[in-house]
C-alpha positions, -999 to 999 in steps of 0.1 A, spaced: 310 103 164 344 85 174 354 93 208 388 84 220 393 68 249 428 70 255 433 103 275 410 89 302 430 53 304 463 73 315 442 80 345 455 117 342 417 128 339 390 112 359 364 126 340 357 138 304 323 155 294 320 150 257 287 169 235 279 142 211 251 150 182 228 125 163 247 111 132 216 89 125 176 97 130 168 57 126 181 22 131 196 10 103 179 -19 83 212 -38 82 225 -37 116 192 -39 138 155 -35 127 143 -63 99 112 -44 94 102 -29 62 98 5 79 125 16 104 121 32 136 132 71 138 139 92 169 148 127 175 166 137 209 136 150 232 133 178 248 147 204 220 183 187 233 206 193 209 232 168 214 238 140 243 265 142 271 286 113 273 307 111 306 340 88 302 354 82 335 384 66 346 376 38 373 412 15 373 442 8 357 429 3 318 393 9 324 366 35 313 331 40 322 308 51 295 280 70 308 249 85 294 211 99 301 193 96 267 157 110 260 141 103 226 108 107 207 105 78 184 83 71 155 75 39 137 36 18 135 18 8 164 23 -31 160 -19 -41 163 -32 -14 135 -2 -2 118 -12 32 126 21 58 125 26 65 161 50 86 185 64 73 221 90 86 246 120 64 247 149 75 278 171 52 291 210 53 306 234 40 292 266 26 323 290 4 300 326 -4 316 350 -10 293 379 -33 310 412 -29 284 426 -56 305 411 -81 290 418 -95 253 393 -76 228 375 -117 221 371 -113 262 357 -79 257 334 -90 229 322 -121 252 318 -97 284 297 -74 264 279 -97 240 294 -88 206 301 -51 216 309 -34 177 311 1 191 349 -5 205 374 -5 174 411 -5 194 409 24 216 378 45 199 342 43 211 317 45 182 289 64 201 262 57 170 265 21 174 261 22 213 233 45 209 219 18 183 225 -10 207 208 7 238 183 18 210 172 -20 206 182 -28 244 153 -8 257 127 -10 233 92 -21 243 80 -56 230 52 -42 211 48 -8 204 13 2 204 -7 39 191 -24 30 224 -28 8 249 -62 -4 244 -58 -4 206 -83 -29 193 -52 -39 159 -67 -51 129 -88 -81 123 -72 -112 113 -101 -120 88 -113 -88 67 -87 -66 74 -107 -37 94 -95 -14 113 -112 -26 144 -106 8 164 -127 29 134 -152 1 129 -169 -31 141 -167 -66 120 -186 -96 123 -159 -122 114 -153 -150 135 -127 -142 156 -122 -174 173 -88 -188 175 -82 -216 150 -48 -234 160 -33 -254 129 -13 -274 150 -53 -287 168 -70 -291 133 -65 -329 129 -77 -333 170 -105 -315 164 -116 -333 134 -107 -366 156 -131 -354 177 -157 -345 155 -157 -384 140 -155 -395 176 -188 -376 187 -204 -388 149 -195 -427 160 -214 -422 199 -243 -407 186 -274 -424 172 -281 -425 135 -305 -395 137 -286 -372 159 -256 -374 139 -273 -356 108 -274 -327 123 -234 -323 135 
């Protein structure tokens, strides 16, 4: 939804409540999320739309302001499980049409949800979206993922691979090392290695 922000920067209104629904249930593949599958959310709470606040604060500048709640559903990142969390954050953007719209871009790292006077409220949610997302994203917090080796699903069932760390990047060392213990040994020791 395109909300315009004129009416507020005449400094007329201090405040406008604006009901904004969901035009999207998941980040887009393009703009945000590289994964295969995306991540979809649903306002929590049966909300039915979020309140945006646009606030004058000084000559030529708006405050954007917003409580969001969300359900989101994508795979837990160890087992690839589907899996819900809880996603709420607040979104406080000040918009200063002072400055140039490159200095506005800088200022806001890249903001795309300001086009002239209009606030894009699906690509702000998007950013904020990505903004306060968790690193990993897990069905649980002790989940045990998959195993590297057989592919199990080590929260169902136990394997017996060897799940040692093997660093490419130490093979060679290692195998320095191996010689190097093969050289200090006697003759018969070394057999066995």
């Amino acid at each position: 939804m395109i909300l315009h922000l004129e009416p507020v920067l005449s400094g007329k209104i201090g405040t406008i409540r604006k009901e904004v629904l969901l035009e999207s249930d998941k980040l887009s593949n393009n703009r945000f999320y590289e994964a295969k599958d995306d991540i979809s959310y649903i306002l929590a709470n049966n909300q039915k739309f979020i309140e945006f606040f646009l606030s004058y604060k000084k000559e030529k500048t708006v405050v954007v302001e917003a409580n969001v709640d969300l359900i989101c559903k994508t795979f837990c990142s160890r087992c690839l499980k589907p899996t819900e969390f809880p996603l709420s954050f607040k979104i406080a953007r000040e918009i200063d049409f002072n400055l140039t719209e490159e200095q506005r871009r800088e200022a806001m790292d890249e903001m795309d949800f300001i086009h002239g006077f209009d606030l894009d409220t699906e690509h702000l949610l998007q950013e904020e979206i990505m903004l306060n997302l968790p690193m990993q994203i897990l069905c649980k917090e002790d989940c045990k993922g998959l195993c590297p080796i057989c592919g199990i699903d080590r929260n169902k069932k136990v394997c017996h691979c060897d799940n040692m760390p093997k660093d490419p990047r130490m093979a060679m060392i290692a195998e320095l090392f191996r010689q190097s213990i093969k050289e200090d040994m006697p003759e018969s020791d070394s057999k066995e290695v």
